[in-house]
KELUM-102488 format. One record per atom (N, C-alpha, C, O): x, y, z; chain; atom name; residue number from 1. Coordinates in Angstrom, 3 decimals. Atoms other than C-alpha are relative to their C-alpha. Layout:
# residues N
<site east="X" north="Y" up="Z" chain="A" atom="CA" n="NUM"/>
...
//
This chain:
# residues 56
<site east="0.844" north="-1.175" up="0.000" chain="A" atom="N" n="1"/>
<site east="0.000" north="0.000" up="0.000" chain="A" atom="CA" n="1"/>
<site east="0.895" north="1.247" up="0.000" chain="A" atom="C" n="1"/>
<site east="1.919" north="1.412" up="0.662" chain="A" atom="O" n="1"/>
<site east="-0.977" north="-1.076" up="-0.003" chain="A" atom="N" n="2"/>
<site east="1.187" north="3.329" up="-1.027" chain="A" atom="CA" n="2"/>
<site east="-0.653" north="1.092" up="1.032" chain="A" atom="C" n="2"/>
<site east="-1.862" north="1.274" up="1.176" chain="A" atom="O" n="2"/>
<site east="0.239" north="-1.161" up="-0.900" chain="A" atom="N" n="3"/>
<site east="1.425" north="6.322" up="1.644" chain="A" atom="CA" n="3"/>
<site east="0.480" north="0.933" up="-0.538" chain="A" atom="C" n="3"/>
<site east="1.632" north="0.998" up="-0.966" chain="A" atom="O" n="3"/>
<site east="0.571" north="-1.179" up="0.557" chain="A" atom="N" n="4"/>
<site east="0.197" north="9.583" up="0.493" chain="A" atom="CA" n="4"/>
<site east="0.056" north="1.013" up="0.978" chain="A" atom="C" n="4"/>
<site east="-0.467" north="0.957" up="2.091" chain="A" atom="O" n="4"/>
<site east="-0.229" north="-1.197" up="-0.792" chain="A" atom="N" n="5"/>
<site east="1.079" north="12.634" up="1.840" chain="A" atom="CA" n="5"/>
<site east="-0.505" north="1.143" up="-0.818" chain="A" atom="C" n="5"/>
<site east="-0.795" north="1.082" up="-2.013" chain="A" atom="O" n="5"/>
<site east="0.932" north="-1.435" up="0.815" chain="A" atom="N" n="6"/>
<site east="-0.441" north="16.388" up="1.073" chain="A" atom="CA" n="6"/>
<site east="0.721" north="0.867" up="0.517" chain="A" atom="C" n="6"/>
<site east="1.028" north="0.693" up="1.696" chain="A" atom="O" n="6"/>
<site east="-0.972" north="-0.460" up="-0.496" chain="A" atom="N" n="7"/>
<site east="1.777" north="18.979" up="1.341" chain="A" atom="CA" n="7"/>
<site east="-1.008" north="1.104" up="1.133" chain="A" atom="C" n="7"/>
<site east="-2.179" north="1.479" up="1.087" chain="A" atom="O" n="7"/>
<site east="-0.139" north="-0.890" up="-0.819" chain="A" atom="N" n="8"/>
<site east="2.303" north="21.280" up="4.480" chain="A" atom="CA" n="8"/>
<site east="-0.104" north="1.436" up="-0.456" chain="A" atom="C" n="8"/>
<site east="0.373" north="1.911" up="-1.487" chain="A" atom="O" n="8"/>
<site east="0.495" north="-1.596" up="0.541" chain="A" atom="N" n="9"/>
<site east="0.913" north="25.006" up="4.537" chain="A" atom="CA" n="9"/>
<site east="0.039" north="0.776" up="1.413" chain="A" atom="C" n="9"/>
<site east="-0.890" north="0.498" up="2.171" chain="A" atom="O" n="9"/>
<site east="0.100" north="-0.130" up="-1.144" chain="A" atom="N" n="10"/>
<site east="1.680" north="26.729" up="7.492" chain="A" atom="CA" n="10"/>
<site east="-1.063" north="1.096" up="0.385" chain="A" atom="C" n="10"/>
<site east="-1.686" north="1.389" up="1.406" chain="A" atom="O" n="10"/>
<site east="0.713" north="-1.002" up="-0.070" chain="A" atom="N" n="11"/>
<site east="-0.023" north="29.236" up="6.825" chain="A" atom="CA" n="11"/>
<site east="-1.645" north="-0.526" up="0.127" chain="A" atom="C" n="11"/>
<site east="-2.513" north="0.346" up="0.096" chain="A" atom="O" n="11"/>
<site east="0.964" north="0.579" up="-0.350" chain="A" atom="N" n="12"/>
<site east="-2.999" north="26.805" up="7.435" chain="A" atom="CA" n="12"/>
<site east="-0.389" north="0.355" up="1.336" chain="A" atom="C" n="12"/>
<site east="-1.453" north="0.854" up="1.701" chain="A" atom="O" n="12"/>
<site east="0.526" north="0.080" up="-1.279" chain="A" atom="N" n="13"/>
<site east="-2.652" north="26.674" up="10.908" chain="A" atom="CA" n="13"/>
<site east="0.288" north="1.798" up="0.696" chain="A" atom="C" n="13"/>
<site east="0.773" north="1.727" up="1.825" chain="A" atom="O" n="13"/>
<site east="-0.593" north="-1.161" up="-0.399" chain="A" atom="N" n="14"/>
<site east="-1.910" north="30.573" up="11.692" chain="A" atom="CA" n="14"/>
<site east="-1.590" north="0.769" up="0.400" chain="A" atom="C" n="14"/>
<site east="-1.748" north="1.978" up="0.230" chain="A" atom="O" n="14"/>
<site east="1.791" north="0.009" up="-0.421" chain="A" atom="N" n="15"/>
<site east="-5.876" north="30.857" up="12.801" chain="A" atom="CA" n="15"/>
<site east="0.056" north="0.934" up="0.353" chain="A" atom="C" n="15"/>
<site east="-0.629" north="1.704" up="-0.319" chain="A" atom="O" n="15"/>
<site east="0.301" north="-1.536" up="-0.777" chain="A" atom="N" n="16"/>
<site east="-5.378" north="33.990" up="15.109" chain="A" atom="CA" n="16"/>
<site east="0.874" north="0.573" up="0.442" chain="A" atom="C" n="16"/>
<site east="2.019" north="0.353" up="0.047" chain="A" atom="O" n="16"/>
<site east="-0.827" north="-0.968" up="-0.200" chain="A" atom="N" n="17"/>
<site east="-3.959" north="36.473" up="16.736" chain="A" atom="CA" n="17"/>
<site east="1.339" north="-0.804" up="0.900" chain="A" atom="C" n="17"/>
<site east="2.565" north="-0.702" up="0.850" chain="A" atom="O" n="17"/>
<site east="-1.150" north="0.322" up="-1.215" chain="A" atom="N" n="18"/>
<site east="-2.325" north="34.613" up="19.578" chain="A" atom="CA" n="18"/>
<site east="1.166" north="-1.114" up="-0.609" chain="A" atom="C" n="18"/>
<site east="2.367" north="-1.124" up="-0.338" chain="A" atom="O" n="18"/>
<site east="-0.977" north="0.334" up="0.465" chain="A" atom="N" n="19"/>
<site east="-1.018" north="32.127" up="17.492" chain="A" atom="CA" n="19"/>
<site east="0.947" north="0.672" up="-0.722" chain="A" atom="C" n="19"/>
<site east="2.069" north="0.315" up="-0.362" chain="A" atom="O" n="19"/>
<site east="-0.655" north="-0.988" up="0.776" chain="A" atom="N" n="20"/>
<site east="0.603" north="34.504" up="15.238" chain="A" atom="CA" n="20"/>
<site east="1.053" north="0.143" up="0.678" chain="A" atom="C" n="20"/>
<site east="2.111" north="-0.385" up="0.337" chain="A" atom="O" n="20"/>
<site east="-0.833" north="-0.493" up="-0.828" chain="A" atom="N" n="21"/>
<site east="2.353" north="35.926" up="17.879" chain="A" atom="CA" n="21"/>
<site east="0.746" north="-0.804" up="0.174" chain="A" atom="C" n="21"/>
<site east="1.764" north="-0.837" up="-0.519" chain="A" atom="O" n="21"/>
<site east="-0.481" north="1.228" up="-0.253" chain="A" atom="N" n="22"/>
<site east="3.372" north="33.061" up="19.181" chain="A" atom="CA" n="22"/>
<site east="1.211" north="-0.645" up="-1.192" chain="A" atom="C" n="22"/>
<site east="2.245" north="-1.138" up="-0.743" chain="A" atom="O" n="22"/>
<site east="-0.496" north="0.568" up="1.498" chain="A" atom="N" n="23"/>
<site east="4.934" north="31.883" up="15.550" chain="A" atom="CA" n="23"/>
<site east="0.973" north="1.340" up="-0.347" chain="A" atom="C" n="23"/>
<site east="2.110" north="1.195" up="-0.796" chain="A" atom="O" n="23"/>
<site east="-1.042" north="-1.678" up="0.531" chain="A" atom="N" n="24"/>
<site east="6.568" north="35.745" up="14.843" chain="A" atom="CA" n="24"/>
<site east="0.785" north="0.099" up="1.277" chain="A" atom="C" n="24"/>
<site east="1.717" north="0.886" up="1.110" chain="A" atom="O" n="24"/>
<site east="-0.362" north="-0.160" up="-1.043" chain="A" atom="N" n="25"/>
<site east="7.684" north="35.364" up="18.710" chain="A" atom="CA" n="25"/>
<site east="1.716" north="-0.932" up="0.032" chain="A" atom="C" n="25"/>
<site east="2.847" north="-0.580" up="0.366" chain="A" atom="O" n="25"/>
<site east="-0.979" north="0.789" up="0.267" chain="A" atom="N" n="26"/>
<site east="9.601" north="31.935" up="17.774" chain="A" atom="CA" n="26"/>
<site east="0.953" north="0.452" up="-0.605" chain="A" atom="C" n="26"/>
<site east="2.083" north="0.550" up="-0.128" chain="A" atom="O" n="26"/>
<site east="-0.702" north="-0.074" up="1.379" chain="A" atom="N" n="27"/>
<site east="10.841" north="32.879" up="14.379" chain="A" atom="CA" n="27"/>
<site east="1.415" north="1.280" up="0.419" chain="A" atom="C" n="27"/>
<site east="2.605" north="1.193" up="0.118" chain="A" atom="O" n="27"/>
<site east="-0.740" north="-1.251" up="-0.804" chain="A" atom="N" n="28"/>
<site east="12.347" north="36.418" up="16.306" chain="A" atom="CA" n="28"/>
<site east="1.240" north="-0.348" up="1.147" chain="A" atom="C" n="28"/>
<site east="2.190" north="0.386" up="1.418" chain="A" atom="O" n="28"/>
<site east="-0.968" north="0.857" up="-1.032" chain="A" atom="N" n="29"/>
<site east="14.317" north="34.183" up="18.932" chain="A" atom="CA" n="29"/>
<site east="1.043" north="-0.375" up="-0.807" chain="A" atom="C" n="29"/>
<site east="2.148" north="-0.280" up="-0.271" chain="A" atom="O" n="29"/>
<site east="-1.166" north="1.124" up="0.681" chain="A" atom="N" n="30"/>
<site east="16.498" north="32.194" up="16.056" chain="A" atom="CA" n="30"/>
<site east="0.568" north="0.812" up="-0.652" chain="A" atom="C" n="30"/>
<site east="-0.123" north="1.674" up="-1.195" chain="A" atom="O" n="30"/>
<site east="-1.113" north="-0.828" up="0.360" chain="A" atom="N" n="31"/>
<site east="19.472" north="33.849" up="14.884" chain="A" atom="CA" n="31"/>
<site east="-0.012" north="0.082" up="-1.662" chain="A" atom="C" n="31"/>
<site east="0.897" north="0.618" up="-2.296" chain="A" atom="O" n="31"/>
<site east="-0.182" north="0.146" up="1.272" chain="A" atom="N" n="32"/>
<site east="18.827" north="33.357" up="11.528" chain="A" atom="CA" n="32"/>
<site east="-0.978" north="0.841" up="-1.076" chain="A" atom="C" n="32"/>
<site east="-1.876" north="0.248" up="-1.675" chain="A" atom="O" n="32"/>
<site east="1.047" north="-0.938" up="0.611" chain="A" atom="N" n="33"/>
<site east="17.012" north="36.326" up="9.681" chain="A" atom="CA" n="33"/>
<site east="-0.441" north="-0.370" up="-1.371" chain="A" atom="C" n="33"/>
<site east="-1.237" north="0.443" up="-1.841" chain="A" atom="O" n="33"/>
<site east="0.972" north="0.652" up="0.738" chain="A" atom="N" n="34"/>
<site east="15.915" north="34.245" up="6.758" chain="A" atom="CA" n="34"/>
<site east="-1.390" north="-0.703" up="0.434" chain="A" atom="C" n="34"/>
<site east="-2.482" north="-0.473" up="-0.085" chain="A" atom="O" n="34"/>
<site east="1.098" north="0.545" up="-0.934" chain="A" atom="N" n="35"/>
<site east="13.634" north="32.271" up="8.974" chain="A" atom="CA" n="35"/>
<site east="-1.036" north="1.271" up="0.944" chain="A" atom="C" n="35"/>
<site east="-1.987" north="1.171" up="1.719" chain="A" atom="O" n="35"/>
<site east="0.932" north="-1.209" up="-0.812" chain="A" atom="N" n="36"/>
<site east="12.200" north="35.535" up="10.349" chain="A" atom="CA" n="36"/>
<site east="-0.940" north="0.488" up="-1.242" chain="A" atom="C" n="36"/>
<site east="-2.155" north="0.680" up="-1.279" chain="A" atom="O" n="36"/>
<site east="0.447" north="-0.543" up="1.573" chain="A" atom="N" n="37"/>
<site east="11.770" north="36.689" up="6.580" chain="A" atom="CA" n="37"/>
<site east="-1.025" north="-0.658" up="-0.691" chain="A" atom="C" n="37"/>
<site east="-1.724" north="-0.061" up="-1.510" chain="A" atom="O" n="37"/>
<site east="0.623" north="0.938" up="0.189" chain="A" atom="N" n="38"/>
<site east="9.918" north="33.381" up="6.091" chain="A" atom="CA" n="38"/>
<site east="-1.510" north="0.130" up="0.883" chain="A" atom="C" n="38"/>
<site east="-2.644" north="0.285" up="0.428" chain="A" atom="O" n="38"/>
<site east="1.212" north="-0.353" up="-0.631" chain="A" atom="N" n="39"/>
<site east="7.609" north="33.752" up="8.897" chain="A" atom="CA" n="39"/>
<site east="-0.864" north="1.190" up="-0.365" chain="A" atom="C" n="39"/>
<site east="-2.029" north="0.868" up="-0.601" chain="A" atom="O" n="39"/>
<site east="0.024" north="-1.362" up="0.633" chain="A" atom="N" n="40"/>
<site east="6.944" north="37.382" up="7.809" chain="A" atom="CA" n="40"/>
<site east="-1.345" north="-0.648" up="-1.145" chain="A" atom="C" n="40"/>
<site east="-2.570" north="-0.530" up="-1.172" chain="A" atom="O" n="40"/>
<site east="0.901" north="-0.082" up="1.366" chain="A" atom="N" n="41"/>
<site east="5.593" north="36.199" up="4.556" chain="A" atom="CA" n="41"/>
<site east="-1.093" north="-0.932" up="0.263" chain="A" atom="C" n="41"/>
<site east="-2.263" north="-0.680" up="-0.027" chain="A" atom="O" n="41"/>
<site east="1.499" north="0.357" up="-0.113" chain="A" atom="N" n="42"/>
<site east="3.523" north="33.486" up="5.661" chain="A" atom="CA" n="42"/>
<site east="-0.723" north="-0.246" up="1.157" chain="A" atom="C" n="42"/>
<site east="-1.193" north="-1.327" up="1.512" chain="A" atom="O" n="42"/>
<site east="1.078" north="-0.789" up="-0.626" chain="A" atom="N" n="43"/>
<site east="1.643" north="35.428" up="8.185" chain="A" atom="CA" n="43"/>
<site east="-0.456" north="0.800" up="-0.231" chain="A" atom="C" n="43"/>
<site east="-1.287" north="1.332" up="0.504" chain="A" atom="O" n="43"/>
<site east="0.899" north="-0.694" up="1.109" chain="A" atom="N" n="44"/>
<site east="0.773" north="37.523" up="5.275" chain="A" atom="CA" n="44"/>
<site east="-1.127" north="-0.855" up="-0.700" chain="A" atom="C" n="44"/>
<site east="-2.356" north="-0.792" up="-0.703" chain="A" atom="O" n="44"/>
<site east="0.899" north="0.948" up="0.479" chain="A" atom="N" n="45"/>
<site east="-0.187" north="34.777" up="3.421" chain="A" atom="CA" n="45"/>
<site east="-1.443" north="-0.664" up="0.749" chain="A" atom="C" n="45"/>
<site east="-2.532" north="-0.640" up="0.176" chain="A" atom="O" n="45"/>
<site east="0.632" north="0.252" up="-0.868" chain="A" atom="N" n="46"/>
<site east="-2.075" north="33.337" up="6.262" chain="A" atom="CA" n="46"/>
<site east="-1.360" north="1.540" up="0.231" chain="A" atom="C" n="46"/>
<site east="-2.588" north="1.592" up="0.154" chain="A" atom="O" n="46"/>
<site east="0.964" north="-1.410" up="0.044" chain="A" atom="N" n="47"/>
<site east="-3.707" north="36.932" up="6.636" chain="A" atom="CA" n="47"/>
<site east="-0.891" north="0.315" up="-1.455" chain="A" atom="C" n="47"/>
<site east="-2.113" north="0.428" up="-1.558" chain="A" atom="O" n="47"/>
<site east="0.904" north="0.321" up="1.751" chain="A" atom="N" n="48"/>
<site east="-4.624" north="37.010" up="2.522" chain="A" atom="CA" n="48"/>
<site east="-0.763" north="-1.566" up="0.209" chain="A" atom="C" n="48"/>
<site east="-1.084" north="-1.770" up="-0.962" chain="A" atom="O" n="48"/>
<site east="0.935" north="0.834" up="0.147" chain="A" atom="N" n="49"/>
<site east="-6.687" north="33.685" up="3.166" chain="A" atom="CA" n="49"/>
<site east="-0.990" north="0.223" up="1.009" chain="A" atom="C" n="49"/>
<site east="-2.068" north="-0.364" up="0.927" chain="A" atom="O" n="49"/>
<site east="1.103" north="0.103" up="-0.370" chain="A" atom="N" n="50"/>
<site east="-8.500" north="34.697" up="5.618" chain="A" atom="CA" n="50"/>
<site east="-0.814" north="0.916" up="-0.243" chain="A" atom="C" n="50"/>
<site east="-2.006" north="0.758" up="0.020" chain="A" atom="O" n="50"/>
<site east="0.650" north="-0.850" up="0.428" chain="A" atom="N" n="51"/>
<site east="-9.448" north="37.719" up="4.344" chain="A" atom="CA" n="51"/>
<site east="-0.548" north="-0.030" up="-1.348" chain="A" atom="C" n="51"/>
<site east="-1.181" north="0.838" up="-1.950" chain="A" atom="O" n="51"/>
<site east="0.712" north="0.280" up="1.408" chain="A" atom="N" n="52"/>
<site east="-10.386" north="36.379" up="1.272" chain="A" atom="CA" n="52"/>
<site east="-1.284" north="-1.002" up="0.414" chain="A" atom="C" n="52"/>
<site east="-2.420" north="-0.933" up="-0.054" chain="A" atom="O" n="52"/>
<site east="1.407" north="0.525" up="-0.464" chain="A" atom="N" n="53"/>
<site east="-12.637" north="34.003" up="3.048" chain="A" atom="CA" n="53"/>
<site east="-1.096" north="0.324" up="0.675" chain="A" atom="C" n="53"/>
<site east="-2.020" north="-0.445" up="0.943" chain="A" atom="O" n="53"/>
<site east="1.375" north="-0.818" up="-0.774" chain="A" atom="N" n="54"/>
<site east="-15.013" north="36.425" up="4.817" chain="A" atom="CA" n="54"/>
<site east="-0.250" north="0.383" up="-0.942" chain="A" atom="C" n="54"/>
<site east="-1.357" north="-0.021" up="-1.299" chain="A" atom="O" n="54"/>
<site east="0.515" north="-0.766" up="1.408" chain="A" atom="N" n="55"/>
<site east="-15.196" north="38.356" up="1.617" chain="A" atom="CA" n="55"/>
<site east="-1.364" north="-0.717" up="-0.673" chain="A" atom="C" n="55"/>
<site east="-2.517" north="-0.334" up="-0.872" chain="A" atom="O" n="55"/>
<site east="1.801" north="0.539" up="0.656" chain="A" atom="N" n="56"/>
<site east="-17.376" north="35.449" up="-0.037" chain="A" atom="CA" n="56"/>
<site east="-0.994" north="0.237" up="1.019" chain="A" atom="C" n="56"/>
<site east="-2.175" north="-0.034" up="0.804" chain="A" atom="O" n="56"/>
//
């Protein structure tokens, strides 16, 4: 049997405010300002889906 995977979206789970924080809080701790740059964008992204989903 083959195992099927669906890719990862993090910007899935970025639901609210507190997580957010929480996730921009991490990313701000690690010395590595690509990974900050990363978070950055998808807690935009994360922000463009949900604001596209109240819209409908």
């Amino acid at each position: 049997m083959e195992t099927k995977f669906s890719k990862f979206n993090v910007a899935d789970y970025l639901t609210d405010e507190k997580i957010i924080a929480a996730y921009l809080m991490a990313a701000t701790e690690s010395s590595c300002p690509e990974l900050l740059d990363l978070a950055i964008k998808n807690i935009e992204r994360a922000r463009a889906a949900v604001t596209y989903k109240t819209i409908d």
